[in-house]
PyMOL Python script that loads the backbone (N, CA, C, O; Angstrom):
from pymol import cmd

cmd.read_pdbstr("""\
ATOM      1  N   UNK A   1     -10.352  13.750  -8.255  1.00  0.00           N
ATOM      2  CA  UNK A   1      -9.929  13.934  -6.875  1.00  0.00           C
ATOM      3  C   UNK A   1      -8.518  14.523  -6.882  1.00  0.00           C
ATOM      4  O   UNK A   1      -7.687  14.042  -7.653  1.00  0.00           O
ATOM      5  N   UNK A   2      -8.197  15.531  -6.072  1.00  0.00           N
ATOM      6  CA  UNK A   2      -7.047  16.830  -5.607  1.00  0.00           C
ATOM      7  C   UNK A   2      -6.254  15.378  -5.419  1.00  0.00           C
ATOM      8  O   UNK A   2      -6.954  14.366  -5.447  1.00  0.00           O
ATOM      9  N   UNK A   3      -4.914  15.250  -5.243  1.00  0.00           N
ATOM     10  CA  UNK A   3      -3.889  14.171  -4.561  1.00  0.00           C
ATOM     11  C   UNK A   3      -4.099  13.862  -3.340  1.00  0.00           C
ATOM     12  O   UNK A   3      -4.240  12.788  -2.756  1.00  0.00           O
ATOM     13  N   UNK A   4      -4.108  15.946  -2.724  1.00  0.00           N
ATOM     14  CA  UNK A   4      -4.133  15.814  -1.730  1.00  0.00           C
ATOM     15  C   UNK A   4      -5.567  15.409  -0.298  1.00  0.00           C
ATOM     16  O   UNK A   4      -5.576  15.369   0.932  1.00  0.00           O
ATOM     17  N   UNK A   5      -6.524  15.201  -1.351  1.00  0.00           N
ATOM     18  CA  UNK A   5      -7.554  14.218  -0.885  1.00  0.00           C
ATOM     19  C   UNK A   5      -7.733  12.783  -1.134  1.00  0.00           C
ATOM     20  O   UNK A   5      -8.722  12.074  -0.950  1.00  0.00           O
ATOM     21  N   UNK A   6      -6.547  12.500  -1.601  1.00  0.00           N
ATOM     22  CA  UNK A   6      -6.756  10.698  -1.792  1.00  0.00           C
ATOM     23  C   UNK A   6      -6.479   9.700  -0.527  1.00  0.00           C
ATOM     24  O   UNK A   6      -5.410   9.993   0.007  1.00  0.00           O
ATOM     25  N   UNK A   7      -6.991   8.858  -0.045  1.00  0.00           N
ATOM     26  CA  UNK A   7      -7.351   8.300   1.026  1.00  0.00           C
ATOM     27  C   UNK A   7      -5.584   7.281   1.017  1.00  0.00           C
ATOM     28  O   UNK A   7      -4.881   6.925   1.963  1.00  0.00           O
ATOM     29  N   UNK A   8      -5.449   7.142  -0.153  1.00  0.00           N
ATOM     30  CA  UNK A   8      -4.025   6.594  -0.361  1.00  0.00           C
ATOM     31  C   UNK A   8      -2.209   7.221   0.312  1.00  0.00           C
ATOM     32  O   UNK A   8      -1.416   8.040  -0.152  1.00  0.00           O
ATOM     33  N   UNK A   9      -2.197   6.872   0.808  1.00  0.00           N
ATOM     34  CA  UNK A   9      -0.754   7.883   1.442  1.00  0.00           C
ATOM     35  C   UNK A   9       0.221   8.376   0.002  1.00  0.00           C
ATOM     36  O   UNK A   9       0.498   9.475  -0.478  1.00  0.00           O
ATOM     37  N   UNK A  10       0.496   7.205  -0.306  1.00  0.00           N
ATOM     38  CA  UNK A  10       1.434   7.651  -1.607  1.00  0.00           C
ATOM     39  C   UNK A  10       0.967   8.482  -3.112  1.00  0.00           C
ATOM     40  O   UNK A  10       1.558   9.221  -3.899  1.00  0.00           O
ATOM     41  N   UNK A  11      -0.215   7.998  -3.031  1.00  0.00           N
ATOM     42  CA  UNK A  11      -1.013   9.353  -4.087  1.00  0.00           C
ATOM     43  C   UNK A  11      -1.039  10.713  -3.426  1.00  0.00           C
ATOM     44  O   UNK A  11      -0.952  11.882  -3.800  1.00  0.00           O
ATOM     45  N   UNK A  12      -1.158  10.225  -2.566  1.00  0.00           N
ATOM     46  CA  UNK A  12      -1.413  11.688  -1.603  1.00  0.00           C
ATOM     47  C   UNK A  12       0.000  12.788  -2.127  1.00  0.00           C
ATOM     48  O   UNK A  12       0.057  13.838  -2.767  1.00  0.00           O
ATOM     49  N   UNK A  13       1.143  11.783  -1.387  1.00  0.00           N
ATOM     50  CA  UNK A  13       2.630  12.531  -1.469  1.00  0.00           C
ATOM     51  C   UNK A  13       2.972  12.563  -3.146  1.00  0.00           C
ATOM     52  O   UNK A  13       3.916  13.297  -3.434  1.00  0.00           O
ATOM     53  N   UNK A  14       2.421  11.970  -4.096  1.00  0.00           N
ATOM     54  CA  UNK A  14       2.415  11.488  -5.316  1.00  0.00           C
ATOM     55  C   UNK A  14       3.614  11.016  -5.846  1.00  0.00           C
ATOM     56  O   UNK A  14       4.215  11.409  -6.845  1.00  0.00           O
ATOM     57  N   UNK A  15       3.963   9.897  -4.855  1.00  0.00           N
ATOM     58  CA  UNK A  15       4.560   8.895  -5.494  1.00  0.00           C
ATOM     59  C   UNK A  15       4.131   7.164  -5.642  1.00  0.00           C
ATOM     60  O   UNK A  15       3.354   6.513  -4.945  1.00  0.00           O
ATOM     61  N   UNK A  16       4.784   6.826  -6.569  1.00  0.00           N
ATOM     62  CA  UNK A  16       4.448   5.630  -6.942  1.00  0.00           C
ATOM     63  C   UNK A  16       4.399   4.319  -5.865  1.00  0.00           C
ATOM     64  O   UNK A  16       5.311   3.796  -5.223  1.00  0.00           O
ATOM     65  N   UNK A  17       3.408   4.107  -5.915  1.00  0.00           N
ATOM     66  CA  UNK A  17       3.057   3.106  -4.504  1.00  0.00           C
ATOM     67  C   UNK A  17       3.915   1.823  -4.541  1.00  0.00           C
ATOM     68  O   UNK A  17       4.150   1.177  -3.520  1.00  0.00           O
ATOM     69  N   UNK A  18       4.330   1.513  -5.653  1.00  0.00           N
ATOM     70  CA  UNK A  18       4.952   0.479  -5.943  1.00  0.00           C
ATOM     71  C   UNK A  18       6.155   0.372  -5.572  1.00  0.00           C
ATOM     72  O   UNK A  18       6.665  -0.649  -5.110  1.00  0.00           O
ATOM     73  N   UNK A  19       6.892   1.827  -5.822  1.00  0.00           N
ATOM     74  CA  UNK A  19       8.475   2.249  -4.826  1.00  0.00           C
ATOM     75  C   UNK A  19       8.518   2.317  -3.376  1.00  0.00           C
ATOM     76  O   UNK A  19       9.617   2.157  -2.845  1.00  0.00           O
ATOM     77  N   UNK A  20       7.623   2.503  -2.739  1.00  0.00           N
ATOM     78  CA  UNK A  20       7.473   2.884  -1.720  1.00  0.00           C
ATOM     79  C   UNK A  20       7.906   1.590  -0.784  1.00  0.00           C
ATOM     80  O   UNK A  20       7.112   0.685  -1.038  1.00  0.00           O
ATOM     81  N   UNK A  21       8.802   1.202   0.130  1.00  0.00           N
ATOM     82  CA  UNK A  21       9.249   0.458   1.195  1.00  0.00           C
ATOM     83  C   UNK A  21       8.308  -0.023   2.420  1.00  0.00           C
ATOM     84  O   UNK A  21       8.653  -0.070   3.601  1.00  0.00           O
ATOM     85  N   UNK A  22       6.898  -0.411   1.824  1.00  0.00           N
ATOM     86  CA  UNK A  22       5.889  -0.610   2.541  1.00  0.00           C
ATOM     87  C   UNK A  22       5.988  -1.578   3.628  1.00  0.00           C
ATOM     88  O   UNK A  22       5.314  -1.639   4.656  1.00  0.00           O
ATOM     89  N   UNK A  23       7.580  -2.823   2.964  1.00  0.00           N
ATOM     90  CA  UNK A  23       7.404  -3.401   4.067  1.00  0.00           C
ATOM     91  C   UNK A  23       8.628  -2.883   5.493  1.00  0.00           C
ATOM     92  O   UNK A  23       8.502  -3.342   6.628  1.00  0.00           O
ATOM     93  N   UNK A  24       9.253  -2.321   5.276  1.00  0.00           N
ATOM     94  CA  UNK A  24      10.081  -1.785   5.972  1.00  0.00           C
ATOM     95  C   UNK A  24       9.192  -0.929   6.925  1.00  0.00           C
ATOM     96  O   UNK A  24       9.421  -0.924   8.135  1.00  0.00           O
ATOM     97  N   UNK A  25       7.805   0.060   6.173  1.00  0.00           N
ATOM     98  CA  UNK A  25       7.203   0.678   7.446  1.00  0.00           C
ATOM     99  C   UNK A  25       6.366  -0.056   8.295  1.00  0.00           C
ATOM    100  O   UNK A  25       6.280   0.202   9.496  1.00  0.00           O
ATOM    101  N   UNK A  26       5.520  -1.279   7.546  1.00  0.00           N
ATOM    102  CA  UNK A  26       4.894  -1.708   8.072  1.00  0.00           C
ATOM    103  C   UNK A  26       5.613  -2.713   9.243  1.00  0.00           C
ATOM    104  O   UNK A  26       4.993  -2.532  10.291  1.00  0.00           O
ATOM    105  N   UNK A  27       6.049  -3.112   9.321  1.00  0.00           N
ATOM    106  CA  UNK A  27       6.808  -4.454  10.013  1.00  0.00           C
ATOM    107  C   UNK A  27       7.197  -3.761  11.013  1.00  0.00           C
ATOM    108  O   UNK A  27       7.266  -4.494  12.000  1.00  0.00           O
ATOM    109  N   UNK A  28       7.658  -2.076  11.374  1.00  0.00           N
ATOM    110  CA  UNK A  28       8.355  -2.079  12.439  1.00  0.00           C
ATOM    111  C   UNK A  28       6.894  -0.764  13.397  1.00  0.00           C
ATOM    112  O   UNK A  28       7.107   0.242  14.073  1.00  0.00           O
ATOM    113  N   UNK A  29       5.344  -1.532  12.940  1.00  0.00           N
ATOM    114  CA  UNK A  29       4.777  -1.026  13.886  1.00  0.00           C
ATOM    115  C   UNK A  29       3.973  -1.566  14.458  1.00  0.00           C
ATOM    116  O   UNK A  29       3.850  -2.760  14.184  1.00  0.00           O
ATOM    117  N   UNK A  30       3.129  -1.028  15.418  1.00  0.00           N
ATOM    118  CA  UNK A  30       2.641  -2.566  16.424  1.00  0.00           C
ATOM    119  C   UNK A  30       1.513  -2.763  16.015  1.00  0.00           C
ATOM    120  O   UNK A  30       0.832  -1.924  15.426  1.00  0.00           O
ATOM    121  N   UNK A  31       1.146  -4.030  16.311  1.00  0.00           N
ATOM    122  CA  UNK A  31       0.412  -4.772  15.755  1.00  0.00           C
ATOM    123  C   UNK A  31      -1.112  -4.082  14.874  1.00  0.00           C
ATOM    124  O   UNK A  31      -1.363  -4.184  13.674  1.00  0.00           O
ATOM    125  N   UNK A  32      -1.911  -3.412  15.914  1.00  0.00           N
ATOM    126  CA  UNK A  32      -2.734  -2.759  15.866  1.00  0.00           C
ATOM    127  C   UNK A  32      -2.841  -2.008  14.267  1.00  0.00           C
ATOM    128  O   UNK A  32      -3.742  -2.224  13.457  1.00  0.00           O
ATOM    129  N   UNK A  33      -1.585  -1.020  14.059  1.00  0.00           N
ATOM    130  CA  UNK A  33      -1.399  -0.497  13.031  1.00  0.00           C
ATOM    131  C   UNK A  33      -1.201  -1.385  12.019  1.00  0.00           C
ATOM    132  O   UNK A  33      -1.726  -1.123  10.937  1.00  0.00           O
ATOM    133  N   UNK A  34      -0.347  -2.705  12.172  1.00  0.00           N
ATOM    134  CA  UNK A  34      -0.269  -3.698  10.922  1.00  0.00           C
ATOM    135  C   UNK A  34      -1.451  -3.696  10.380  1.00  0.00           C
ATOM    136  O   UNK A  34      -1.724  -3.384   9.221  1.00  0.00           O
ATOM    137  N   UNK A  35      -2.460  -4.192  11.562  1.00  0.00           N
ATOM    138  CA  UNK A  35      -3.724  -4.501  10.837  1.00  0.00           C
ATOM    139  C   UNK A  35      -4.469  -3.640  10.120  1.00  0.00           C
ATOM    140  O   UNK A  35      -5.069  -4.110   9.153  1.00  0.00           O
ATOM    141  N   UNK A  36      -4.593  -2.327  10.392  1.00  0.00           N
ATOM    142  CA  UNK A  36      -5.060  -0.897   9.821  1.00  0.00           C
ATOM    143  C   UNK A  36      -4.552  -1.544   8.496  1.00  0.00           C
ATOM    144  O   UNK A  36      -5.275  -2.197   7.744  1.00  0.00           O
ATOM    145  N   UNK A  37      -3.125  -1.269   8.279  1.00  0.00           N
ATOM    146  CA  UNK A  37      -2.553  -1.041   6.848  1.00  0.00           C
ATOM    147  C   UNK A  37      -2.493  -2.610   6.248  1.00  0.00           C
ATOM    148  O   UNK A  37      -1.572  -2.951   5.506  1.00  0.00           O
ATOM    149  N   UNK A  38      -3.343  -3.336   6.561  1.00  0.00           N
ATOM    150  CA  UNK A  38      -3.046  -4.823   5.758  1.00  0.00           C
ATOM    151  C   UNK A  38      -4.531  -4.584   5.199  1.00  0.00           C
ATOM    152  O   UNK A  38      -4.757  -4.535   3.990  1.00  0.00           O
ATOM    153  N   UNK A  39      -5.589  -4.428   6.245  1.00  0.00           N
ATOM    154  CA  UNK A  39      -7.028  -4.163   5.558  1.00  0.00           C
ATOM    155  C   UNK A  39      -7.077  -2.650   4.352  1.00  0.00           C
ATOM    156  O   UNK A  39      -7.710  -2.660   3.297  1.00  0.00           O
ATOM    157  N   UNK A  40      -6.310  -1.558   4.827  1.00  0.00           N
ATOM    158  CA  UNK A  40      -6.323  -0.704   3.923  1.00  0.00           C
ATOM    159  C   UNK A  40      -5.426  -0.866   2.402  1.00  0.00           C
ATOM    160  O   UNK A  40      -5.693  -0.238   1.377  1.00  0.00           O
ATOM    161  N   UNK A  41      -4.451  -1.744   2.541  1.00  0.00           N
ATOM    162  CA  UNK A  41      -3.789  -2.548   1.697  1.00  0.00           C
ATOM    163  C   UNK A  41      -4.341  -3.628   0.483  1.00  0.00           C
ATOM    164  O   UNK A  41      -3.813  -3.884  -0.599  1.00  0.00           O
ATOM    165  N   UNK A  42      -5.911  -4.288   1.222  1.00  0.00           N
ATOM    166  CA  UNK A  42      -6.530  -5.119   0.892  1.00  0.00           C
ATOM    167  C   UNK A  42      -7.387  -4.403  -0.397  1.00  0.00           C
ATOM    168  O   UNK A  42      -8.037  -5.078  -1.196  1.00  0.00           O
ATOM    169  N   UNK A  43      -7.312  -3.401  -0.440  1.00  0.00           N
ATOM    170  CA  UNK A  43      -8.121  -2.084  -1.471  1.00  0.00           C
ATOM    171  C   UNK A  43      -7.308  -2.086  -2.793  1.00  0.00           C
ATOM    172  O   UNK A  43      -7.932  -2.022  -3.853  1.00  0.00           O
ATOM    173  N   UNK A  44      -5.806  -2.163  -2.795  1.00  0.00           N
ATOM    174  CA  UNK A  44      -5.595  -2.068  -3.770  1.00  0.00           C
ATOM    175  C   UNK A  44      -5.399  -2.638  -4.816  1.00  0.00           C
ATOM    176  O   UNK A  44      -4.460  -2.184  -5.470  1.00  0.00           O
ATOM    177  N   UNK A  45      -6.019  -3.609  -5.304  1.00  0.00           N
ATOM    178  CA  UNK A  45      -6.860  -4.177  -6.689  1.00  0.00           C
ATOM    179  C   UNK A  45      -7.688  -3.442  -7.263  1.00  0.00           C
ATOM    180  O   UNK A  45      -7.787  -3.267  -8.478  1.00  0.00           O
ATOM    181  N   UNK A  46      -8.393  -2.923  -6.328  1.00  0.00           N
ATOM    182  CA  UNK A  46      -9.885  -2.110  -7.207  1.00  0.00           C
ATOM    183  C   UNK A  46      -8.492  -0.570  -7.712  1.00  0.00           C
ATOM    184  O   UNK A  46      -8.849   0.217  -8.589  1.00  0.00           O
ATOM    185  N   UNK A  47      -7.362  -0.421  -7.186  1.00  0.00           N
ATOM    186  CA  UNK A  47      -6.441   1.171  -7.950  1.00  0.00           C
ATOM    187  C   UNK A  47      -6.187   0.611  -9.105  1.00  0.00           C
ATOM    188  O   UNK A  47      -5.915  -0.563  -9.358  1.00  0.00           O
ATOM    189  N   UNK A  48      -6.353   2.057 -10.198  1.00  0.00           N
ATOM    190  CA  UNK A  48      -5.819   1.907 -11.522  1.00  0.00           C
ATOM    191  C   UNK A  48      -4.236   1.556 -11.574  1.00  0.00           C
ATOM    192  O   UNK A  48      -3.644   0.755 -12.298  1.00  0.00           O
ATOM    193  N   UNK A  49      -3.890   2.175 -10.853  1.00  0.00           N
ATOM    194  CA  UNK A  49      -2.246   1.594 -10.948  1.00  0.00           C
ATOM    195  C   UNK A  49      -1.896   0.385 -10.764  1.00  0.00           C
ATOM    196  O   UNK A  49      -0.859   0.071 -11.348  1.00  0.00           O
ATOM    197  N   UNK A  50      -2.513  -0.595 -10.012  1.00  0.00           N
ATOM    198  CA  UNK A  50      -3.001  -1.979  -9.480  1.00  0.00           C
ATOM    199  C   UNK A  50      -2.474  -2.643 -11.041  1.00  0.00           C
ATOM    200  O   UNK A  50      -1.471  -3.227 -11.452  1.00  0.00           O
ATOM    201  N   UNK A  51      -3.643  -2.226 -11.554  1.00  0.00           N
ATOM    202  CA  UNK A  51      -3.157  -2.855 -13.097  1.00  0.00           C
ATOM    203  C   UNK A  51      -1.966  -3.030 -13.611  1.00  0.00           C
ATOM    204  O   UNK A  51      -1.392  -4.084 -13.885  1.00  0.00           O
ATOM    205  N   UNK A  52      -1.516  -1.607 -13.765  1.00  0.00           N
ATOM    206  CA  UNK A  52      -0.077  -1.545 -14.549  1.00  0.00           C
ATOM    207  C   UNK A  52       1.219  -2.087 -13.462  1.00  0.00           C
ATOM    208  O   UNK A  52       2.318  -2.484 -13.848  1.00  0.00           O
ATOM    209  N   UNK A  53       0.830  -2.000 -12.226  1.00  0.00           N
ATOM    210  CA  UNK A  53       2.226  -3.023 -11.400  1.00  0.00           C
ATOM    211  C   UNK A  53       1.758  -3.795 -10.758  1.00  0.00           C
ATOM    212  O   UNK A  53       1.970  -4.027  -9.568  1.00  0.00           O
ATOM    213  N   UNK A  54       0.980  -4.348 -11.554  1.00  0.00           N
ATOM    214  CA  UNK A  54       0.467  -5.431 -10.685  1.00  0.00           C
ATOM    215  C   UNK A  54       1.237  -6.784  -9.936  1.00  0.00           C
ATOM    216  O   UNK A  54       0.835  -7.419  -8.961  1.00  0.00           O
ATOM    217  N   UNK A  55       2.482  -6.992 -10.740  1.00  0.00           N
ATOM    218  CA  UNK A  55       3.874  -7.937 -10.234  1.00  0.00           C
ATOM    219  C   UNK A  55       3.729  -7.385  -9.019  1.00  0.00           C
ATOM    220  O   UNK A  55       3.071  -7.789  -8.061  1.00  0.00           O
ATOM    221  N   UNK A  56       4.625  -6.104  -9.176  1.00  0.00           N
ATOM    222  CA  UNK A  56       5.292  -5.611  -8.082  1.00  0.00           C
ATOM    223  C   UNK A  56       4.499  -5.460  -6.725  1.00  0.00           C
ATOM    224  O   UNK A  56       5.075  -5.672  -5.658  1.00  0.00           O
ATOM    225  N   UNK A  57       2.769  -4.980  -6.796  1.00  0.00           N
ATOM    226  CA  UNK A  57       2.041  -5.052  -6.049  1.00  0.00           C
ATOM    227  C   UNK A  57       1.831  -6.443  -5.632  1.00  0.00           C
ATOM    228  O   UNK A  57       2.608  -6.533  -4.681  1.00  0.00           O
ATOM    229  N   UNK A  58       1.529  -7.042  -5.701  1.00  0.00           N
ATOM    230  CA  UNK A  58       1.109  -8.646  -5.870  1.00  0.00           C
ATOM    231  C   UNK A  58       2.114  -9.189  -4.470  1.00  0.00           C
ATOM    232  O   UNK A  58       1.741  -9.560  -3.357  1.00  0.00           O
ATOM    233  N   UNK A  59       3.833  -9.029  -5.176  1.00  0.00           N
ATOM    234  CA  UNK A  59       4.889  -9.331  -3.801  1.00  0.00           C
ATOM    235  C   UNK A  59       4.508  -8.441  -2.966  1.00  0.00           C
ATOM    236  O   UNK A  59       4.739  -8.936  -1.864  1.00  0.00           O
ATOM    237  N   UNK A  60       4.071  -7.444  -2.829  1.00  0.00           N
ATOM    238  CA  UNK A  60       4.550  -6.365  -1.288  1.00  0.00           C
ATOM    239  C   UNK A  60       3.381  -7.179  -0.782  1.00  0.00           C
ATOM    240  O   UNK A  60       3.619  -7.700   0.308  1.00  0.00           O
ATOM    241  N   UNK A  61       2.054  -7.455  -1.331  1.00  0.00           N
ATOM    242  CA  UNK A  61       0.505  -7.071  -0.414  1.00  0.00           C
ATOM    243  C   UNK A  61       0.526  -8.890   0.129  1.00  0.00           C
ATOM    244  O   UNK A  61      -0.151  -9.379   1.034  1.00  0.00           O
ATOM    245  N   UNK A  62       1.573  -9.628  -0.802  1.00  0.00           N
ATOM    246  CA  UNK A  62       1.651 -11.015  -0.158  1.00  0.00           C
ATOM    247  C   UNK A  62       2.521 -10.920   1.066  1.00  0.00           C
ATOM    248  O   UNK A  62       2.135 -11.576   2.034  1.00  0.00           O
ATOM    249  N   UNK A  63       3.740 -10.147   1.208  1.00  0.00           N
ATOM    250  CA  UNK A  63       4.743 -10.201   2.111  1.00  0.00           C
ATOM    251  C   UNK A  63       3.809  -8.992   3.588  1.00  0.00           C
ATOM    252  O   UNK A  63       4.068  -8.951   4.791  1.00  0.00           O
ATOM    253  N   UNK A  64       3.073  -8.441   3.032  1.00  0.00           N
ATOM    254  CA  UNK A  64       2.527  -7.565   3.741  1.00  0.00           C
ATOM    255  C   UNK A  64       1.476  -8.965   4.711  1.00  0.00           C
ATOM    256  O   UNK A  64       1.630  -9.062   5.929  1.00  0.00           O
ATOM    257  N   UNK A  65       0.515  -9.886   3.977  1.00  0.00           N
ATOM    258  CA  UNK A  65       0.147 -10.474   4.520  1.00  0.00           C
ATOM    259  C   UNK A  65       0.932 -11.510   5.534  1.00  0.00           C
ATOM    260  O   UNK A  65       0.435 -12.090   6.499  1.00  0.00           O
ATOM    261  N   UNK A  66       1.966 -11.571   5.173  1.00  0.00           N
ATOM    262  CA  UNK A  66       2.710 -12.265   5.776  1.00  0.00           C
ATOM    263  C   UNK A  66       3.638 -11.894   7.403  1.00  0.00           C
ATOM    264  O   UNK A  66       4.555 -12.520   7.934  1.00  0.00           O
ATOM    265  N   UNK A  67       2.958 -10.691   7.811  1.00  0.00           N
ATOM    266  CA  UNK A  67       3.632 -10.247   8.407  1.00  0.00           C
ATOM    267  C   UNK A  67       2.827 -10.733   9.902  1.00  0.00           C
ATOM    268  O   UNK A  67       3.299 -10.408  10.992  1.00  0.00           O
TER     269      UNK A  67
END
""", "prot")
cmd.dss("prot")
cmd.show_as("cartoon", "prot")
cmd.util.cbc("prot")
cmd.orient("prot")
């Protein structure tokens, strides 16, 4: 798959999902959209990258739930 067909935003732009300030975007949009990006969020276990940051993923998608 092209980058620029990956259903992922940050593959898309091809950067590392793990850098990315997910909770800073998520938190300041309304509700509706939280939920979009907490269920589309909920996907990334099954990403290969999942594996290799998996720490770092682990805090955002908990603080993400937490929102």
């Amino acid at each position: 798959m092209h980058p620029s067909e990956a259903p992922c935003p940050s593959f898309r732009e091809r950067k590392g999902c793990w850098e990315i300030d997910w909770i800073g975007i998520i938190s300041s949009l309304p509700p509706e959209k939280k939920e979009y990006w907490r269920k589309f969020m909920s996907k990334c276990p099954n990403c290969p990258v999942y594996a290799v940051h998996r720490e770092e993923k682990d805090r955002v998608l908990q603080r993400i739930d937490s929102l």
